[in-house]
C-alpha positions as CSV (number, residue, x, y, z in Angstrom):
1,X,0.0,0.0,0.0
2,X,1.5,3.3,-0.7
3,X,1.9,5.6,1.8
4,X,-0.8,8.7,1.9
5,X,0.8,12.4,1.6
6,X,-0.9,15.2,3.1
7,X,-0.2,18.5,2.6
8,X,-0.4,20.9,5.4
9,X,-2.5,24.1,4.6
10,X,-0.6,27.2,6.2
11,X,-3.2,29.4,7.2
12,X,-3.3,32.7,6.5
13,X,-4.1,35.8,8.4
14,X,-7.6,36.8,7.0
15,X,-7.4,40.9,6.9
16,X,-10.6,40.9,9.6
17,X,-8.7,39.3,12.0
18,X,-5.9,42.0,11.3
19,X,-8.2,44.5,11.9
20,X,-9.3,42.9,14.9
21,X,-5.9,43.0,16.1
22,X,-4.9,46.4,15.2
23,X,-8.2,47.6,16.5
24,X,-8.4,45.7,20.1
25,X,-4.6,47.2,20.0
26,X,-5.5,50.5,19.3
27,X,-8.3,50.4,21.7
28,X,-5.9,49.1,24.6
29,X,-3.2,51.9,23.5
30,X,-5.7,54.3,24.1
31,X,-7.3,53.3,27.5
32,X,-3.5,53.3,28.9
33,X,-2.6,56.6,27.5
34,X,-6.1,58.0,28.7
35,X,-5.4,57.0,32.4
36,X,-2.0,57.8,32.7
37,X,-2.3,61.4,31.1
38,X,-5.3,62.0,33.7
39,X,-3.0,60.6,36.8
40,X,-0.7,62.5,35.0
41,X,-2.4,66.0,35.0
42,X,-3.6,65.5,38.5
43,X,-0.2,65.2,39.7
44,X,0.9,68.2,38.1
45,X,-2.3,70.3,39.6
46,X,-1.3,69.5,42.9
47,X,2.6,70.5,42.2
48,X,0.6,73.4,40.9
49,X,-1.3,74.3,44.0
50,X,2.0,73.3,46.2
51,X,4.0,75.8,44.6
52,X,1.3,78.4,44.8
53,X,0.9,78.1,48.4
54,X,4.8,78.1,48.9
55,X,4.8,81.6,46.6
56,X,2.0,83.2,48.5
57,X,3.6,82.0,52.2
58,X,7.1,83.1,51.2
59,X,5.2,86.6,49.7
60,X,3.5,87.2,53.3
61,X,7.3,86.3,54.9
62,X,8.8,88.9,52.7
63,X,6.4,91.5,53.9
64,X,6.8,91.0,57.6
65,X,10.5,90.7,56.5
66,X,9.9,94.3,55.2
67,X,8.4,95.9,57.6
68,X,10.8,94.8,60.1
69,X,14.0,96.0,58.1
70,X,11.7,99.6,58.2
71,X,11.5,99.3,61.8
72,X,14.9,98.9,62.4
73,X,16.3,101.2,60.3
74,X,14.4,103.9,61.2
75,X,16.3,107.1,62.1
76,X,15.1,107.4,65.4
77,X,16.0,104.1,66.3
78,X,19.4,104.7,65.3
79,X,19.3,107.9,67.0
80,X,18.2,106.3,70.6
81,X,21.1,103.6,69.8
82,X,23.8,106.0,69.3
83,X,23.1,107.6,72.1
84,X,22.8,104.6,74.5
85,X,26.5,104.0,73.3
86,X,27.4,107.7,74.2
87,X,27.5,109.1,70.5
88,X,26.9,112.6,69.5
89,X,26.0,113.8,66.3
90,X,28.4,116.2,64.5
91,X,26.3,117.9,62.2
92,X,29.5,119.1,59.7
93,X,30.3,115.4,59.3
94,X,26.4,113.9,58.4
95,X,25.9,113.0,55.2
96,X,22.7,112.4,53.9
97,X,22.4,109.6,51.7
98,X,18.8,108.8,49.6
99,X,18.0,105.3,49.8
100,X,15.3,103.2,47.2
């Protein structure tokens, strides 16, 4: 008896299958990139609303900062030093000096 010989059929991808694929790929591409760039944005707001907060704390420090530095450099203060430490003022030797 002779021996039977079968051929194998290679199957080919059918082009609805492909598009299957590329679609349920797409689909999945988009669903990942959706969720990450909405985490994504979210962690920026807060870094946002971090960095405004720091701004507007370190605005109000400046200010007290400010006000202080106007305090203590106020002439009369310097005057009530000076003389503490026995100082007198020399009127020929004051200079006047404008400041900002």
């Amino acid at each position: 008896m002779a021996k039977k010989i079968t051929r194998v059929k290679r199957r080919y991808l059918k082009i609805e299958g492909l598009c299957f694929l590329v679609f349920s790929l797409s689909l999945f591409a988009w669903m990942f990139s959706s969720i990450f760039l909405r985490a994504y944005n979210v962690q920026l707001s807060v870094a946002i609303q971090k960095t405004q907060t720091e701004i507007v704390r370190l605005n109000q420090s400046n200010e007290v900062l400010n006000v202080e530095i106007q305090n203590l450099s106020s002439k009369d203060r310097v005057m009530a030093i000076a003389k503490e430490a026995g100082l007198s003022v020399i009127q020929e030797n004051v200079t006047i000096v404008r400041g900002e």
